[in-house]
PATOR-317696 format. One line per field, with one value per atom (N, C-alpha, C): x, y negated, z negated; atom name; residue in one letter; residue number from 1. Coordinates in pm, whole numbers, plus 50000, padded with zeros to 5 digits. Each point is the difference from the previous one (the first is absolute). Layout:
N
x <- (X|...)
y <- (Y|...)
z <- (Z|...)
firo <- (CA|...)
zafi <- (A|...)
lopa <- (NUM|...)
//
This chain:
242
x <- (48498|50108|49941|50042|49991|50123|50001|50123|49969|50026|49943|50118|49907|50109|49899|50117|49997|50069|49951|50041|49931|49912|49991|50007|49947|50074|50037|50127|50062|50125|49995|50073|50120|50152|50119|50067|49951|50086|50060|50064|50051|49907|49991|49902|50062|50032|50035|49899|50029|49948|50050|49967|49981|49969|50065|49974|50068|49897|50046|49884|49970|49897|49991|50063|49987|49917|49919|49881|50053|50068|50047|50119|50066|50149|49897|49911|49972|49942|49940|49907|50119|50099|50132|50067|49972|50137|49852|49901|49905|50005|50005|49973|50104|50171|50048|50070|49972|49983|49957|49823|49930|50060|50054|50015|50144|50038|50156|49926|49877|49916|50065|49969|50012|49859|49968|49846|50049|49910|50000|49929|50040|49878|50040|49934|50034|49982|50073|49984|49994|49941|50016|50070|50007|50123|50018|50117|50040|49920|49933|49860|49946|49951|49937|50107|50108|50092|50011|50011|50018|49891|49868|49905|49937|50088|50015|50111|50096|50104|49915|49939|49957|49896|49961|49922|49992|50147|50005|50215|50011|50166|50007|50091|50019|50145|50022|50152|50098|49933|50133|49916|50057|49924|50087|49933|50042|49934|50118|49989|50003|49912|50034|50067|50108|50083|49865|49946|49894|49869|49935|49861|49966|49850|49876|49970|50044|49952|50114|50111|50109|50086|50093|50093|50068|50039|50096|50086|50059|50085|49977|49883|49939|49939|49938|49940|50113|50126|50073|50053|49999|50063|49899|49868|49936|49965|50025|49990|50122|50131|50153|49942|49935|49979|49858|49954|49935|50012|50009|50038|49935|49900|49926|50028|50079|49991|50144|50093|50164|50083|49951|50077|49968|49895|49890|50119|50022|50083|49930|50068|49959|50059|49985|50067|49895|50152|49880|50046|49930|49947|49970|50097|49979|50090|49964|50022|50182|50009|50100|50141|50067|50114|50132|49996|50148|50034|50100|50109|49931|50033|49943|49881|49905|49845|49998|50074|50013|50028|50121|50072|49910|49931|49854|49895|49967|49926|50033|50102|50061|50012|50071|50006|49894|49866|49917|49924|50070|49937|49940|50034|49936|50123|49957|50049|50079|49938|50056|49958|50003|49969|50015|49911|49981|49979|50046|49970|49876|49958|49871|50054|49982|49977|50043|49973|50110|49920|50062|50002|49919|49923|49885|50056|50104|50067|50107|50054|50094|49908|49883|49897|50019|49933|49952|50129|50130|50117|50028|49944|50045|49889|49877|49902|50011|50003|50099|50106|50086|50118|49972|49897|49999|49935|49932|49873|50083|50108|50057|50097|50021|50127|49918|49856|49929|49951|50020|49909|50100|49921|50076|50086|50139|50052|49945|49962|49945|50075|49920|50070|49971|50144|50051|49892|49908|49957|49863|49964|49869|49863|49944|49819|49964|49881|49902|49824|49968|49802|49947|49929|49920|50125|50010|50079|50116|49987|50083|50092|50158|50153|50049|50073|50081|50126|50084|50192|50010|50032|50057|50134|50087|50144|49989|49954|50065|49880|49911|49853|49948|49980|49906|49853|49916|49874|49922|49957|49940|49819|49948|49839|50055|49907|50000|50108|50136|50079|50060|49932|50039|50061|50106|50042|49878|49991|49962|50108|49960|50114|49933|50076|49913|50149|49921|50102|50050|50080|50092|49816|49930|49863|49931|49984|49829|50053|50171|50048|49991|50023|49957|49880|49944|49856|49948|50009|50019|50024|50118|50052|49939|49969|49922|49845|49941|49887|50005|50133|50028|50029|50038|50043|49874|49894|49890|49866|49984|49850|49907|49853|49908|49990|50060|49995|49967|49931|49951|50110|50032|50098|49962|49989|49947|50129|49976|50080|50105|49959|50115|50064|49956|50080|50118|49992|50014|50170|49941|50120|50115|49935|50112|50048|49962|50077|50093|49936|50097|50081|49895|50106|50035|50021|50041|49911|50016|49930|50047|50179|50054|49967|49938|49957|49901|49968|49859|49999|49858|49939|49864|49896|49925|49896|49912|49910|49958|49956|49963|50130|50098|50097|50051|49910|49987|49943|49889|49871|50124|50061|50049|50110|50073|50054|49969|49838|49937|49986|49949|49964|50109|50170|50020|50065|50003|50024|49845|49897|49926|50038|50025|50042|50059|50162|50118|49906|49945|49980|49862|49918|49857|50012|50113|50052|49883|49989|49917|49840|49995|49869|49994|50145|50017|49925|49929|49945|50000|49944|50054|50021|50142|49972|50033|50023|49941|49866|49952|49849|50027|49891|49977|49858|50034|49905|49922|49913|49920|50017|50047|50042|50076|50093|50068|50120|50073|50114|49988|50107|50058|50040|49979|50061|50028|50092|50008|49885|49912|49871|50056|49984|49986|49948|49901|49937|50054|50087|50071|50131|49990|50157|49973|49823|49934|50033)
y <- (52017|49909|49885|49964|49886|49934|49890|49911|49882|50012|49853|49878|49913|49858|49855|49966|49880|49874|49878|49881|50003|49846|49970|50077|50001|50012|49924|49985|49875|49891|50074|49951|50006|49903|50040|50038|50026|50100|50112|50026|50183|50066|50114|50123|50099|50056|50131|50154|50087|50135|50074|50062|50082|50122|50097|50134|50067|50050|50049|50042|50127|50092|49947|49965|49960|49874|50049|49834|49924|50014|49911|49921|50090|49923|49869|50053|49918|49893|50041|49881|49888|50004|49916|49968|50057|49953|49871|50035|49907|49883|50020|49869|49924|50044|49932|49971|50051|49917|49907|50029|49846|49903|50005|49909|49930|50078|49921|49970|49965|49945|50083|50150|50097|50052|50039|50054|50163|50047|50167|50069|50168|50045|50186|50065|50147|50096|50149|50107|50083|50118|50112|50076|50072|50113|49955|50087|50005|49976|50067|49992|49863|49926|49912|49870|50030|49892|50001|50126|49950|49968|50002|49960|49856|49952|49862|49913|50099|49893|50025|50088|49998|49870|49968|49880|49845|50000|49868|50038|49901|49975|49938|50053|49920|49959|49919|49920|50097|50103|50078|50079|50136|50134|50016|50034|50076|50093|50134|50144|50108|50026|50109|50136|50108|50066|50136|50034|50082|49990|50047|49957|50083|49999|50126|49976|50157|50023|49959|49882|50005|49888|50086|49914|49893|49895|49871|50007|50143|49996|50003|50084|50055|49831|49947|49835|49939|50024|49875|50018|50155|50035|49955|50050|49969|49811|49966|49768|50011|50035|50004|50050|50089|50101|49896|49911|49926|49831|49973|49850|49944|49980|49901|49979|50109|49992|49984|50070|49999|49919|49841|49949|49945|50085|49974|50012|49954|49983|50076|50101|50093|50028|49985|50035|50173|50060|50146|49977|50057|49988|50156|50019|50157|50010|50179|49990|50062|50024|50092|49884|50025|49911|50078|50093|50075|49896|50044|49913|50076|50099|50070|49944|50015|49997|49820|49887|49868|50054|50060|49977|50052|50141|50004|49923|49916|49879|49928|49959|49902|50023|50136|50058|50034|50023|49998|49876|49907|49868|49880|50048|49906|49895|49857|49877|50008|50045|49944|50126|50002|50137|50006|49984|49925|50140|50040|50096|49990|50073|50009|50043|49915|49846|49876|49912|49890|49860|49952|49829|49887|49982|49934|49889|49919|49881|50065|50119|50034|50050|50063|50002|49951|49868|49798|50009|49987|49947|50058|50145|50128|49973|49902|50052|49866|49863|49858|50011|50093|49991|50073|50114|50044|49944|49954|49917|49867|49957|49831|50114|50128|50033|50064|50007|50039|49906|49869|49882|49976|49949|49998|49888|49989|49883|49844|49903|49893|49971|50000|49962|49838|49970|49865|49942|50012|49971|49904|50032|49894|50072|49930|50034|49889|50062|49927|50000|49909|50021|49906|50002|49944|49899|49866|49859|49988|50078|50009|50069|49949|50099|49976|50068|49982|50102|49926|50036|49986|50176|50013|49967|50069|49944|49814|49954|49857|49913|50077|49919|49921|49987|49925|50035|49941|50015|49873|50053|49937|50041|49907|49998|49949|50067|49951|49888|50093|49905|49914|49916|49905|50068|49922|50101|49951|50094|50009|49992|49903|49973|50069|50112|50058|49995|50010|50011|50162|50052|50139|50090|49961|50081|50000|49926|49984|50079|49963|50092|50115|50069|50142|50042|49936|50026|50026|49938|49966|50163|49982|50175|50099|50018|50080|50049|49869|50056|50008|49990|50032|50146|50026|50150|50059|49989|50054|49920|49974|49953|50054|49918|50036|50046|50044|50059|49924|50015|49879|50001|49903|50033|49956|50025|49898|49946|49905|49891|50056|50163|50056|50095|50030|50083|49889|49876|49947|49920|49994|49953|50120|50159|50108|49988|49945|50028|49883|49879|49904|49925|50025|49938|50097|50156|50113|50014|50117|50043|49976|49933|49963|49865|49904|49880|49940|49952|49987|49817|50071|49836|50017|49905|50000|50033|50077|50012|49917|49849|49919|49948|50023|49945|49983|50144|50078|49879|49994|49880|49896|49922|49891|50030|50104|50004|50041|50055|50015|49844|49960|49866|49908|50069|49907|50047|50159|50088|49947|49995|49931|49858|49949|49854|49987|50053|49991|50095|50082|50090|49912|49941|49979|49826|49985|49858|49945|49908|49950|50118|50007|50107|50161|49997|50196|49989|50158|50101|50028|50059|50071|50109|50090|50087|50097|49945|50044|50004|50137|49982|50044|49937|50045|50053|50149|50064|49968|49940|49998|50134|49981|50081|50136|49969|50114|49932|49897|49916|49960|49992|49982|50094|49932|50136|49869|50067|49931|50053|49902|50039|50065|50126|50028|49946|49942|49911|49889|49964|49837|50039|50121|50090|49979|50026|50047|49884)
z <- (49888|49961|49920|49923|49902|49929|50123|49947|49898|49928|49896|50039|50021|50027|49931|49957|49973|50051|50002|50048|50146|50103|50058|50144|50116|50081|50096|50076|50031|49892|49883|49925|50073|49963|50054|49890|49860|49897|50028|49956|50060|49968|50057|49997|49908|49956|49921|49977|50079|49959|49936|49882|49864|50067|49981|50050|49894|49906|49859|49955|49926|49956|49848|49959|49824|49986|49964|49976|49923|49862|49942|50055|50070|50027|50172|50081|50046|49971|49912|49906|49923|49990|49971|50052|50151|50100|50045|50025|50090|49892|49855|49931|50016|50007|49965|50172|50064|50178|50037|49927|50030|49914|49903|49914|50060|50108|50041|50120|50045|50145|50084|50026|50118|49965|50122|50041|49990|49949|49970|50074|50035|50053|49967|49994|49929|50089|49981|50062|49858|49988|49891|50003|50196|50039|50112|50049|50136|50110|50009|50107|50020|49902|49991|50007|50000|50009|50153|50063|50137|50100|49908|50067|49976|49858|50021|50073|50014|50110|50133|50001|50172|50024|49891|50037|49958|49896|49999|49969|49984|49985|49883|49908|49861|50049|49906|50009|49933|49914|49936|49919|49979|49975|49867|49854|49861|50033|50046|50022|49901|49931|49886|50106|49917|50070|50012|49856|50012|49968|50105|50006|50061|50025|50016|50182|50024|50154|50090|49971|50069|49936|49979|49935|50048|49883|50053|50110|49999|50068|50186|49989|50120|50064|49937|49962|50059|49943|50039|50164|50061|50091|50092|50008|50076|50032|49891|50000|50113|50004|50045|50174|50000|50106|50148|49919|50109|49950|50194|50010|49902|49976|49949|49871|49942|49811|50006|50101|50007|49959|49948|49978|49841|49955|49877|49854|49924|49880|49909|49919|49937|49856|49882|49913|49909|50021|49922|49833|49917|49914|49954|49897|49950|49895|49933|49872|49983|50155|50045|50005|49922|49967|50011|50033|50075|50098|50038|50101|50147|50030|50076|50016|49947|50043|50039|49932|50063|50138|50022|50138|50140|49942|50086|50045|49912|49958|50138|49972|50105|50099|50001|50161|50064|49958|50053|50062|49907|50068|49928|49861|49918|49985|49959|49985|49890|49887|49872|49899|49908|49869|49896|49902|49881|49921|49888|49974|49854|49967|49841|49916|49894|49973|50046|50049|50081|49914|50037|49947|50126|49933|50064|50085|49926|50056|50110|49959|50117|50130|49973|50135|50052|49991|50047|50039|49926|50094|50132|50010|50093|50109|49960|50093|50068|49928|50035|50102|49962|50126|50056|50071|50106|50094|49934|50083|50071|49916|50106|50117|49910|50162|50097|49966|50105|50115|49916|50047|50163|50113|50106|49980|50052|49998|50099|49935|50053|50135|50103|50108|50036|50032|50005|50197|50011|50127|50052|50075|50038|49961|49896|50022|50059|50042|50138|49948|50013|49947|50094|50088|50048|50086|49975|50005|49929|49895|49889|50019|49953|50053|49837|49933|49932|50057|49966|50032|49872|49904|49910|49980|50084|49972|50020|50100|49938|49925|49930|49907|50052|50133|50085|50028|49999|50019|50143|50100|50094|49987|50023|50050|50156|50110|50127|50047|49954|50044|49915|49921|49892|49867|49956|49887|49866|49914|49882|49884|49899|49922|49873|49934|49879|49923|49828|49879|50001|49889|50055|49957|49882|49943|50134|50029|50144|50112|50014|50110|50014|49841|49939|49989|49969|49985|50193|50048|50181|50075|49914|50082|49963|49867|49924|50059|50027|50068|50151|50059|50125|50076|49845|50011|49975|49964|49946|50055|50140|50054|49941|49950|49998|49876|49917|49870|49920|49894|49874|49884|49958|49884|49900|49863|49887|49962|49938|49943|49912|49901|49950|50071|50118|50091|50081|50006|50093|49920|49871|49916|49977|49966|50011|50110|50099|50164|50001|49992|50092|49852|49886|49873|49920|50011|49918|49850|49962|49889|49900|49995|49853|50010|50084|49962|49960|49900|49942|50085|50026|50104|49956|49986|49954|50151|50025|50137|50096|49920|50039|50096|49953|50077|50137|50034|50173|50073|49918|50085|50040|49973|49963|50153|49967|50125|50127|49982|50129|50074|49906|50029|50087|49957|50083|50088|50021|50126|50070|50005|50097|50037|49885|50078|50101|49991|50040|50184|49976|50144|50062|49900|50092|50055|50016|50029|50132|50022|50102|50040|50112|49984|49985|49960|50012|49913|50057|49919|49875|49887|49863|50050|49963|50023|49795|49912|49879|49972|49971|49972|49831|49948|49864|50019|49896|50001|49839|49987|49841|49918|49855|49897|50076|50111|50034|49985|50114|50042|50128|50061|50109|50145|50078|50114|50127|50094|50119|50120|50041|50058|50126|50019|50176|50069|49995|50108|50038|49913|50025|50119|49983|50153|50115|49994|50131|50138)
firo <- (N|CA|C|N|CA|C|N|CA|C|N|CA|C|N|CA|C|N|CA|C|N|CA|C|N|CA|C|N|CA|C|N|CA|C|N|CA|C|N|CA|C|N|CA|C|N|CA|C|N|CA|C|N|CA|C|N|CA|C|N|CA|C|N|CA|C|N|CA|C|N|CA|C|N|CA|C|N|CA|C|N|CA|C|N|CA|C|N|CA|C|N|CA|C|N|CA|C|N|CA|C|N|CA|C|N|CA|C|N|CA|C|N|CA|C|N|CA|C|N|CA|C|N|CA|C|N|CA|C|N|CA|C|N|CA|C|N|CA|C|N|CA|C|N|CA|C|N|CA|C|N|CA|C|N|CA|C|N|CA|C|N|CA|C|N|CA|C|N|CA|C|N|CA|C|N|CA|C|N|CA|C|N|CA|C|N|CA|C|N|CA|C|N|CA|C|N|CA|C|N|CA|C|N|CA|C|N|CA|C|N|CA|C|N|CA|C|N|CA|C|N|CA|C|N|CA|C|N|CA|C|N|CA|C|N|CA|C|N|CA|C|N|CA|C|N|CA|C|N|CA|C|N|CA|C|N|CA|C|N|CA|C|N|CA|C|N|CA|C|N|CA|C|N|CA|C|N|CA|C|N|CA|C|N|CA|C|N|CA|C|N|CA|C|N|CA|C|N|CA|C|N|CA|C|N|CA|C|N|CA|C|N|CA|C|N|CA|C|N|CA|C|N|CA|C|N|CA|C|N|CA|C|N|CA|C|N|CA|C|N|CA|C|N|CA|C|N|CA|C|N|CA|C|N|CA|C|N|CA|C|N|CA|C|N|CA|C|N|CA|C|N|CA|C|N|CA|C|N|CA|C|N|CA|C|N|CA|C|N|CA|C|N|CA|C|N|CA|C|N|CA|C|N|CA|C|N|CA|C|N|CA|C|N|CA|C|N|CA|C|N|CA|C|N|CA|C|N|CA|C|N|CA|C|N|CA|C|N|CA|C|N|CA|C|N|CA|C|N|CA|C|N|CA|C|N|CA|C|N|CA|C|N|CA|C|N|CA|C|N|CA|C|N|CA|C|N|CA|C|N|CA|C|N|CA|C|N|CA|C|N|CA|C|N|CA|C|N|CA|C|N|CA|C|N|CA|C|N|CA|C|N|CA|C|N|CA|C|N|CA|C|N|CA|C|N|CA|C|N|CA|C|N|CA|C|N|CA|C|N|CA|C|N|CA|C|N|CA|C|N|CA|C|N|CA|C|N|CA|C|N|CA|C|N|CA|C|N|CA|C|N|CA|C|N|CA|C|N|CA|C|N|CA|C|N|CA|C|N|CA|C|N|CA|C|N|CA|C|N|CA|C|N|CA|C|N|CA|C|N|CA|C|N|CA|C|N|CA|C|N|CA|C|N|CA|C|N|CA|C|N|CA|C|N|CA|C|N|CA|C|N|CA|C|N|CA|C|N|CA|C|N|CA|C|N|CA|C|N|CA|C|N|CA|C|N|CA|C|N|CA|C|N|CA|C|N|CA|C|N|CA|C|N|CA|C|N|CA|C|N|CA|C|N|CA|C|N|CA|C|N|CA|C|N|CA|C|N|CA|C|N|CA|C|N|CA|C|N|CA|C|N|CA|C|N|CA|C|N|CA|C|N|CA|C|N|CA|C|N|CA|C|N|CA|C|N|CA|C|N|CA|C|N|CA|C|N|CA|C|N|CA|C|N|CA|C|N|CA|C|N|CA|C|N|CA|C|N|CA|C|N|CA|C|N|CA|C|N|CA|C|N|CA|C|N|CA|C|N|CA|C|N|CA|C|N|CA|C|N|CA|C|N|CA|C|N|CA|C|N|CA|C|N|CA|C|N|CA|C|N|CA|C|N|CA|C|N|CA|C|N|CA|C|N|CA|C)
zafi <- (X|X|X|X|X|X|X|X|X|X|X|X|X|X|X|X|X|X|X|X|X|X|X|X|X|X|X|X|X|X|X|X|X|X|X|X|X|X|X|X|X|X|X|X|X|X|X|X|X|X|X|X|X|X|X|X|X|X|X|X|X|X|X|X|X|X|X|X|X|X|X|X|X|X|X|X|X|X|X|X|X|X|X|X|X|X|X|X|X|X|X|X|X|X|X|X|X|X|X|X|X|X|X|X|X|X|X|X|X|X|X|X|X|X|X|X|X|X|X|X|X|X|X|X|X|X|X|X|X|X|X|X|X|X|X|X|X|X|X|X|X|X|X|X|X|X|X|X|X|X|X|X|X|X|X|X|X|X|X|X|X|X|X|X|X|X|X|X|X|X|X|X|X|X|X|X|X|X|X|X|X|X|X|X|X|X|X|X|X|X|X|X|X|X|X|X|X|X|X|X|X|X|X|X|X|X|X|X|X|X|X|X|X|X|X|X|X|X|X|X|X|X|X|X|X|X|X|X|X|X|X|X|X|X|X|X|X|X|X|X|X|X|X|X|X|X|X|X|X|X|X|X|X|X|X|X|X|X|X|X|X|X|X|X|X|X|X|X|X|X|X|X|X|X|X|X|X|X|X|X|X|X|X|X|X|X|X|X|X|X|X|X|X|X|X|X|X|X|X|X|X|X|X|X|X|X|X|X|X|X|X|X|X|X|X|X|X|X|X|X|X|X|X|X|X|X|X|X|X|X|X|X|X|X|X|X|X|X|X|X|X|X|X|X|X|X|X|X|X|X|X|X|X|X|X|X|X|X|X|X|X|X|X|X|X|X|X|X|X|X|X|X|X|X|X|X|X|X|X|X|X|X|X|X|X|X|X|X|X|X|X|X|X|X|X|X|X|X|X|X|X|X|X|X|X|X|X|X|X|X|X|X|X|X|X|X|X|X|X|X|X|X|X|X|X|X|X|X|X|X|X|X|X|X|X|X|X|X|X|X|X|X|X|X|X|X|X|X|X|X|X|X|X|X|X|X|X|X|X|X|X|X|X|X|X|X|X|X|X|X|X|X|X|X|X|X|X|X|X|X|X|X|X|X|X|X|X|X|X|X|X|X|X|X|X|X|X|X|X|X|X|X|X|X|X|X|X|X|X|X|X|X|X|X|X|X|X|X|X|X|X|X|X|X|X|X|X|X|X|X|X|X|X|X|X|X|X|X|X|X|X|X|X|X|X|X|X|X|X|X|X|X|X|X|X|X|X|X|X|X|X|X|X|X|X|X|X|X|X|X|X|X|X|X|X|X|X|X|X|X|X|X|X|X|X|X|X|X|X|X|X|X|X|X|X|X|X|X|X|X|X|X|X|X|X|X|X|X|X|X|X|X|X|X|X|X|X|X|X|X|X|X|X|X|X|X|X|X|X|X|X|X|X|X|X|X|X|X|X|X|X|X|X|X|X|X|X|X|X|X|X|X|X|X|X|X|X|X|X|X|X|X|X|X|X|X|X|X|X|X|X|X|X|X|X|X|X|X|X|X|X|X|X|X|X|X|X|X|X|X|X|X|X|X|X|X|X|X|X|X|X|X|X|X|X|X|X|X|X|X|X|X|X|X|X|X|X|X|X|X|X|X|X|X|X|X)
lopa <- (1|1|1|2|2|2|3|3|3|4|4|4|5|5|5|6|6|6|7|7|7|8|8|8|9|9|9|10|10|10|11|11|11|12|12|12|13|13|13|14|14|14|15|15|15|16|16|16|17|17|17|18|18|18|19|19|19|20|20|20|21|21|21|22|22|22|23|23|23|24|24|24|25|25|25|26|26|26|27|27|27|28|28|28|29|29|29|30|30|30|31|31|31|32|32|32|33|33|33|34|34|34|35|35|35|36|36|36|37|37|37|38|38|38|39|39|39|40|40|40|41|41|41|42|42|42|43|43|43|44|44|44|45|45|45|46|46|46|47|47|47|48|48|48|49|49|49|50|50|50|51|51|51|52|52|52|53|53|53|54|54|54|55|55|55|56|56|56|57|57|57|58|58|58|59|59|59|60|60|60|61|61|61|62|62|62|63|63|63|64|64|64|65|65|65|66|66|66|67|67|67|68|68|68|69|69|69|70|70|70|71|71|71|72|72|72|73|73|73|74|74|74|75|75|75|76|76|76|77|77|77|78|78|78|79|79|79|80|80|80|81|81|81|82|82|82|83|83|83|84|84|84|85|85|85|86|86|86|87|87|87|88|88|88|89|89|89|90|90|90|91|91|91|92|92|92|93|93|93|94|94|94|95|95|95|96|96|96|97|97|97|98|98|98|99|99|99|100|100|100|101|101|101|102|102|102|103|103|103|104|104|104|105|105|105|106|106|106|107|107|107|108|108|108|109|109|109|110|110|110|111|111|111|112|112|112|113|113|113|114|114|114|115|115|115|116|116|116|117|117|117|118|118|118|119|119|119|120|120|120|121|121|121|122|122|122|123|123|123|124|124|124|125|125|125|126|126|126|127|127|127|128|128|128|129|129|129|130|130|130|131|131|131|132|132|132|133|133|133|134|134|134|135|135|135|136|136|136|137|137|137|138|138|138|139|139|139|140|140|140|141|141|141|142|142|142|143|143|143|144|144|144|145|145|145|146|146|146|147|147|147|148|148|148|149|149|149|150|150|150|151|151|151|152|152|152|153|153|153|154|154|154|155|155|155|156|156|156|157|157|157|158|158|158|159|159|159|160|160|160|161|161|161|162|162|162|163|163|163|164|164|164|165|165|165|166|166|166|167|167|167|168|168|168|169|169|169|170|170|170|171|171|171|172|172|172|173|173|173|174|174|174|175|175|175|176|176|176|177|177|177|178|178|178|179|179|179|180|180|180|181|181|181|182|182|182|183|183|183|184|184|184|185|185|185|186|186|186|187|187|187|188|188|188|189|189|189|190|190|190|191|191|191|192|192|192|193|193|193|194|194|194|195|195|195|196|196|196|197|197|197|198|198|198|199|199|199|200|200|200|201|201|201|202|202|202|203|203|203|204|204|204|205|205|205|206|206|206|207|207|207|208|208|208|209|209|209|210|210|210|211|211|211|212|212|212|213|213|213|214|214|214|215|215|215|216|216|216|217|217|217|218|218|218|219|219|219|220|220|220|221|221|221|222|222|222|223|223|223|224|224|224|225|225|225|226|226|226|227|227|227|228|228|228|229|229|229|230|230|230|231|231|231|232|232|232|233|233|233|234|234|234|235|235|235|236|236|236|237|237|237|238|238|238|239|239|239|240|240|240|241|241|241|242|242|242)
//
């Protein structure tokens, strides 16, 4: 097996797997993926596609319909057929543009079905909206870290009791790495998350509000519990839980 991937690991970009035998058509779907900031990673055939879902999880699978050793179709039944991939977003990708051969497509389990030749921008839109109706719906409830409570529904934040007064960014930024202990984030991962990817902010800008998400939490002798990691970013320290 030889999965080629690109981008980081630990990134929170989407993942995308390419499971398509045509070098050129992959060699164009990966350029123009990275270039919309999704992390890539490849299969050649059937086989090798399901021996890369067996060991990592992409956010959403481009299924060619035919391919070498087992087809898209067989590919998509078997992702459908165990927990772990079952709920995996799938668009197939083939040259087969009958009505019929869509409706198979689907009924077997695929998401969406783009047929060859397709439009690069209608992809991105197709691979864009599956990915937010995949996304879980935000639950309105309590995270907990160490001392630390936030009450999403009413935007409250306590340290040991005392409330914490944060702006709507630090609050976000707050939950963000609440949901995600221990993880490092860089400064442009950290702006696609808590300030979105259509907003241009300059990097430096992160620092600025770390600065005063520590303020606002390291009040009197608490703890830090933001660590900065040198030329990586940020993460919420596990050790500061203990």
């Amino acid at each position: 097996m030889n999965a080629r991937d690109s981008g980081l690991s630990g990134q929170t970009k989407p993942l995308i797997l390419i499971v398509e035998d045509e070098a050129s058509l992959v060699t164009m779907l990966r350029y123009n993926l990275e270039k919309e900031s999704f992390r890539v990673c490849e299969a050649g055939d059937g086989e090798e596609a399901l021996t890369v879902l067996s060991e990592r999880k992409p956010d959403l699978v481009l299924l060619d319909w035919m391919l070498p050793s087992l087809s898209g179709i067989e590919v998509c039944r078997q992702i459908r057929r165990k927990p772990a991939t079952r709920e995996l977003p799938v668009i197939m990708l083939t040259a087969r543009g009958e009505e019929g051969d869509k409706i198979r497509g689907l009924n077997t389990g695929a998401d969406d079905y783009l047929t060859k030749p397709f439009s690069l921008p209608e992809l991105m839109a197709r691979i864009r909206a599956l990915l937010r109706r995949a996304q879980p719906v935000p639950q309105k409830g309590l995270l907990t870290w160490g001392d630390i409570s936030m009450d999403l529904a009413a935007h409250r934040v306590t340290r040991g009791g005392k409330a914490i007064h944060l702006g709507p960014t630090e609050f976000r930024l707050l939950q963000f790495f609440m949901q995600h202990p221990g993880t490092v984030f860089s400064r442009e991962e950290l702006l696609d998350a808590v300030w979105g990817p259509d907003i241009y902010v300059e990097p430096r800008t992160v620092d600025v509000h770390i600065r005063r998400l520590r303020k606002a939490l390291n009040c009197d002798t608490e703890s830090d519990i933001i660590r900065t990691v040198r030329a990586a970013g940020y993460a919420l320290d596990v050790d500061s839980a203990a």
